[in-house]
N, C-alpha and C positions, 0 to 999 in steps of 0.2 A: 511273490504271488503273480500269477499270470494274469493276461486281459481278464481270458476269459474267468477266471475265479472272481477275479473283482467286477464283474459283471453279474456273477451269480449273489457275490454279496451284494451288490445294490438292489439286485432284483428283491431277497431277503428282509432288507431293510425299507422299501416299499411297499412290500405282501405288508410287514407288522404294522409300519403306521395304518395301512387299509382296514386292518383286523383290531387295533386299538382305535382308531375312530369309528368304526362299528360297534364296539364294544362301550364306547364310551357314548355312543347317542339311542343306545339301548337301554343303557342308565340312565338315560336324565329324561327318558320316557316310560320308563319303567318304575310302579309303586305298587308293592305289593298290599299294603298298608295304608292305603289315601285313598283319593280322587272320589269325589260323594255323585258324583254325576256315576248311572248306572254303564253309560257305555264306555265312559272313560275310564271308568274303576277297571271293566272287565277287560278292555285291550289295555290297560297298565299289567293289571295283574299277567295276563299273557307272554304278554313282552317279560316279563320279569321272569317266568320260568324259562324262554328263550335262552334269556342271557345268563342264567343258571346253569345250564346246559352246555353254549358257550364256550364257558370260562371252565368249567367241568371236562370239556372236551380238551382244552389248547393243557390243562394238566397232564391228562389222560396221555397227549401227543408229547410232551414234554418226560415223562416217565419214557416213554417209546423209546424215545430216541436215547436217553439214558441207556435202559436195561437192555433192548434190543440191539439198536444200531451200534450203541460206542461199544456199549458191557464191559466195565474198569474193573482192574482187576481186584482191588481192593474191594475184602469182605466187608472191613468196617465200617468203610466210608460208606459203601453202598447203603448197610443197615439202618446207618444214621440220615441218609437221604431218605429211604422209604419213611422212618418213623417220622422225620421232619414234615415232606409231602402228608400223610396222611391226617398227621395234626391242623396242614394248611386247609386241609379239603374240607375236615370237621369244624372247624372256626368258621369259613368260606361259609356254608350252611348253616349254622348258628346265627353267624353276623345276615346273611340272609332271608332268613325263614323267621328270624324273631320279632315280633313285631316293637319297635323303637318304644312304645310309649303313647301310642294316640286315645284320643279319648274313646274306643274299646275296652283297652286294655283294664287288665283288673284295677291296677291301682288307682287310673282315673277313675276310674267308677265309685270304688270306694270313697275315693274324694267328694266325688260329684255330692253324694249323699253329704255328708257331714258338709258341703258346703252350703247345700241346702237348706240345711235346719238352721244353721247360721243364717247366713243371708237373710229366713224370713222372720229369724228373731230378732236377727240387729234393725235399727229403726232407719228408715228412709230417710237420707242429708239429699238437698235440694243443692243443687247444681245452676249456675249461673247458664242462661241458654247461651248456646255459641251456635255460631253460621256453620257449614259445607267447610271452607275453607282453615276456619277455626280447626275444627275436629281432625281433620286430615293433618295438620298439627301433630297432634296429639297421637295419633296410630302412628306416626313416623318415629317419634321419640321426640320430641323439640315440646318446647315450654309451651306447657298446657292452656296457657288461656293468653297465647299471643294471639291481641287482634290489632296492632295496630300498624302504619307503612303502606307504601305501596306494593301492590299484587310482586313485583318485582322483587322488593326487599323481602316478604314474605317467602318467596321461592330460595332468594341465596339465604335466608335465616334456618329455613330448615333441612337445606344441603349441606351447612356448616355447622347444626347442631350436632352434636352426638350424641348418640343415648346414651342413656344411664341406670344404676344398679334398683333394682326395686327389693332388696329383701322382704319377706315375709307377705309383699302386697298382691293382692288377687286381681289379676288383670282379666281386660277382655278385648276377645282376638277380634280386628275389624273385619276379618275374613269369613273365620266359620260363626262371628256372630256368638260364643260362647266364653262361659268364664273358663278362667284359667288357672292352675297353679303356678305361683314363683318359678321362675326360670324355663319356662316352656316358651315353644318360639313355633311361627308358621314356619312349615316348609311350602314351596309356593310348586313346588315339583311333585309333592304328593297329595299339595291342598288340602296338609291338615296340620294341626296342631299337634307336637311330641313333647314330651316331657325328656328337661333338661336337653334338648336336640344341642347334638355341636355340628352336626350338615349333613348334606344328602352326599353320599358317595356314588358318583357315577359306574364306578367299577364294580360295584357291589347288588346296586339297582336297589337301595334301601336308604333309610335317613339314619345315622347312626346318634340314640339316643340313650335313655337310662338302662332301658333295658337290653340293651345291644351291646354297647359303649366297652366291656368288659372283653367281646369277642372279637369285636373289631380291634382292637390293640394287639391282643394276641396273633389274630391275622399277620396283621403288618409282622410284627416279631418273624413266624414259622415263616411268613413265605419269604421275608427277606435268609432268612437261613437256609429253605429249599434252594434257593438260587445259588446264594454261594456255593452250598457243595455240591449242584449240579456242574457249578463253572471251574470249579475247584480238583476235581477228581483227576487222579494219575489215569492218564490214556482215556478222559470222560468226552465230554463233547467239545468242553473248552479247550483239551491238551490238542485235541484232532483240528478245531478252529484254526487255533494258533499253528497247528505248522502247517496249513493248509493242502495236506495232500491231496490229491486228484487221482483217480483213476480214467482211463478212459470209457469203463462202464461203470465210473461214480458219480456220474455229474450229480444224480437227484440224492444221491446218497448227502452227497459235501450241500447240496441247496438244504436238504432237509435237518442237517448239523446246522449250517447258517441261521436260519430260519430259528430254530429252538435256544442258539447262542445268542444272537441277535434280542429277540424277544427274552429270555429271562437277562442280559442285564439290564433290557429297558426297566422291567418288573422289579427289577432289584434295586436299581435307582429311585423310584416311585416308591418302593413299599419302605425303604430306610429312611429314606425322606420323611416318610408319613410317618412311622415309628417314633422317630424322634421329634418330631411336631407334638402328635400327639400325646409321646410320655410326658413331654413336658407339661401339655394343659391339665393333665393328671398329675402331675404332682404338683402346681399350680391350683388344683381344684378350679376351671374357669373351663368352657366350652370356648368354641372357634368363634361362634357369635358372641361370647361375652369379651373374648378376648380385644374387641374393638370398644369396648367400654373406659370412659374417662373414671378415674380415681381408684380410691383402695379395692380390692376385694375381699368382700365383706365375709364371703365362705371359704376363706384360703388359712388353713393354719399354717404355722409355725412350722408344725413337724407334719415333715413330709409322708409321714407313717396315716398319719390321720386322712391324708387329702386322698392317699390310694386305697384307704380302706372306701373310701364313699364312691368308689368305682369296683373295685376287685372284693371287697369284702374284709372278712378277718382272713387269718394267715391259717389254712389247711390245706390239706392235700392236694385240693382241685383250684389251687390258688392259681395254675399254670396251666390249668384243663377247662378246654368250654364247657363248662358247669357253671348253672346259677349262682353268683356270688351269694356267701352265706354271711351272717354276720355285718349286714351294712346299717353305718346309722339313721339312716334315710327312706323312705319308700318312696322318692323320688316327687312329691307332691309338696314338700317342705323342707329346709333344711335350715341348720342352726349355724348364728351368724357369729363368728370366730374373732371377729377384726371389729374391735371397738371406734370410730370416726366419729367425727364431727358432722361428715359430710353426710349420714346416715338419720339423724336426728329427724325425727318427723314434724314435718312444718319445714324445712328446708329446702334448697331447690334439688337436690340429688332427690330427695325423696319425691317431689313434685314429678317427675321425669314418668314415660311411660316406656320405660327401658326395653320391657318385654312384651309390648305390643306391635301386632307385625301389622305391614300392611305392603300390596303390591308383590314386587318379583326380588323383594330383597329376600334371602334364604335366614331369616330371623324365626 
């Protein structure tokens, strides 16, 4: 490789971090799905088709350079890239456009109701008054009714606390001031509350929850495979990288191969990454927020058949297609506790815990 190629590749590897940190601070401003304040809502939402657009676009460039510039000579491989990209693009949009879970969405609503008739039939328990200090406690996840120590030991008691599991208990959020379903958590970036949320994806401009959870997996899967066989193709972008020819009227030619090689293995390291993160909390049955949880998990079966149906659904056709999972045992507002414990037992301190109540900038 000459200077100057290894000039044009740093140039490359520059442009991409510019254009992934761009990308990624358009996501952690961007909520298509939150922010209650109406001006905030409306430049989230904005931002959010932005980076739609985007990320839609560096595809669109990515194909370019594929089919246009290299164009490998292999039919199959190519065939199996288009279906791949096209799959990433419809996920991409799915995992974007679907809203996670907040209290809009249908199912909360449904809840909302039947919590209601509950709530004003069960009888009112009186509650020991606690101070400012106290309570703030208790929204962090730390044991509910510490009140005693100095302000100091108070602050490292509830740094060192960890939360804990709350099955079947209805919590409420210190943020939007609302009750809640089991396993909902604030996102502090959309400033709402999602059902079963396991985090906000910057790349995505979305929180990925119950009702997303499904396409966002898939993502990660197709695009970490559009990568490979972009990188992968006889005479494709990757073959032309590696032997770095140059023409004297190539330069923007070899910067614009750079540039698209460069950027999809970043994307490829990132999306296999995530892939395998995330199958595992699926077949774990645990979100990203739960996964910092002390003791058993109480919605985690045995068989791993079970824990991905409560994501993907039962096993048909569109089990691998962004389609609605069918067949799931859950509608996301309850779910059935698998794992018999000790630590579970009501009256205990696991159960004391306010595991799934959020408070502040933690993405709970």
């Amino acid at each position: 490789m000459s200077p100057f190629q290894f000039i044009l590749l740093l140039l490359s590897v520059l442009a991409n971090a510019v254009v992934l940190f761009a990308i990624v601070g358009l996501g952690t401003c961007s909520a298509l799905f939150g922010i209650k304040p109406t001006y905030r809502r409306h430049l989230a939402q904005h931002l959010s088709v932005v980076l739609i657009f985007v990320v839609l676009g560096l595809l669109l460039v990515q194909c370019y350079v594929y089919q246009v510039v290299c164009n490998p000579t292999s039919q199959g491989h190519t065939i199996c890239y288009n279906l791949s990209l096209v799959l990433t693009v419809w996920c991409f949009l799915r995992t974007a456009l679907t809203n996670p879970g907040n209290p809009e969405a249908a199912e909360w609503q449904e809840w909302t109701i039947e919590d209601t008739v509950a709530h004003t039939e069960a009888p009112e328990v009186e509650k020991p008054a606690v101070n400012d200090e106290v309570r703030e406690e208790c929204i962090l996840g730390g044991n509910p009714w510490f009140d005693g120590g100095s302000a100091f030991e108070k602050t490292f008691t509830r740094k060192r606390q960890s939360k804990g599991w709350a099955p079947g208990q209805v919590t409420k959020c210190g943020n939007c001031e609302l009750r809640r379903p089991e396993r909902a958590h604030h996102c502090w970036r959309c400033d709402t509350c999602v059902l079963r949320m396991d985090h906000h994806c910057s790349l995505v401009g979305n929180c990925i929850g119950w009702r997303n959870h499904k396409y966002f997996v898939l993502l990660q899967f197709y695009q970490f495979c559009t990568c490979m066989l972009f990188l992968s193709a006889a005479g494709g972008p990757g073959a032309e990288a590696w032997e770095g020819k140059l023409d004297l009227d190539g330069y923007w030619r070899f910067f614009l191969i750079d540039m698209a090689v460069v950027w999809t293995m970043g994307l490829g390291l990132i999306t296999g990454k995530t892939f395998i993160t995330t199958l595992h909390g699926v077949l774990a049955n645990q979100t990203c927020v739960e996964s910092h949880y002390e003791g058993k998990n109480p919605y985690r079966s045995n068989q791993g058949v079970d824990n991905i149906r409560d994501i993907f659904g039962a096993s048909s056709w569109v089990f691998f297609l962004p389609f609605e999972p069918v067949g799931r045992p859950s509608k996301g507002t309850s779910f059935s506790m698998r794992t018999s414990s000790p630590s579970f037992v009501e009256g205990s301190r696991s159960d004391s815990k306010y595991g799934t109540v959020d408070s502040g900038k933690a993405q709970n």
